[in-house]
Phi, psi and omega in degrees: 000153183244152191227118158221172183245117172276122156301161166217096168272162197212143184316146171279113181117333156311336187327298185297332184256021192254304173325279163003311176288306168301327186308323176307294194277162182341152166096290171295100167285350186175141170227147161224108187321169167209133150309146122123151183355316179219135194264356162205159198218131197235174196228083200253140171210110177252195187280294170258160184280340164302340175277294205271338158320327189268324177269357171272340182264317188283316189254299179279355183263312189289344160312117170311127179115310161352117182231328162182156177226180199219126186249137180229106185266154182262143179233164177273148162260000000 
């Protein structure tokens, strides 16, 4: 399994329906508003690391309000 955290900033006022939206897709497991550089933070868990590529560039960068994201993938120690 692949595990990763998306940072997400979103247009100011938008907040609600960019939440909204992710929480819907495939993948995504935990959303959490954020204070602070970036406003909401997601949780992603696939089969591969090729599936969150395909859902941060195709299903969330494409969200109206989007502004930038920040991917963070987890590794074994």
């Amino acid at each position: 399994m692949s595990v990763a955290f998306v940072l997400i900033r979103v247009i100011p006022g938008k907040e609600h329906e960019v939440y909204n939206r992710v929480s819907l897709l495939k993948y995504v497991t935990e959303v959490h508003p954020l204070l602070g550089e970036y406003d909401i933070i997601v949780r992603i868990d696939t089969e591969n690391m090729s599936e969150i590529g395909k859902l941060v560039i195709q299903d969330i960068r494409t969200i109206s309000g989007v502004v930038d994201t920040k991917t963070l993938t987890e590794i074994k120690l």
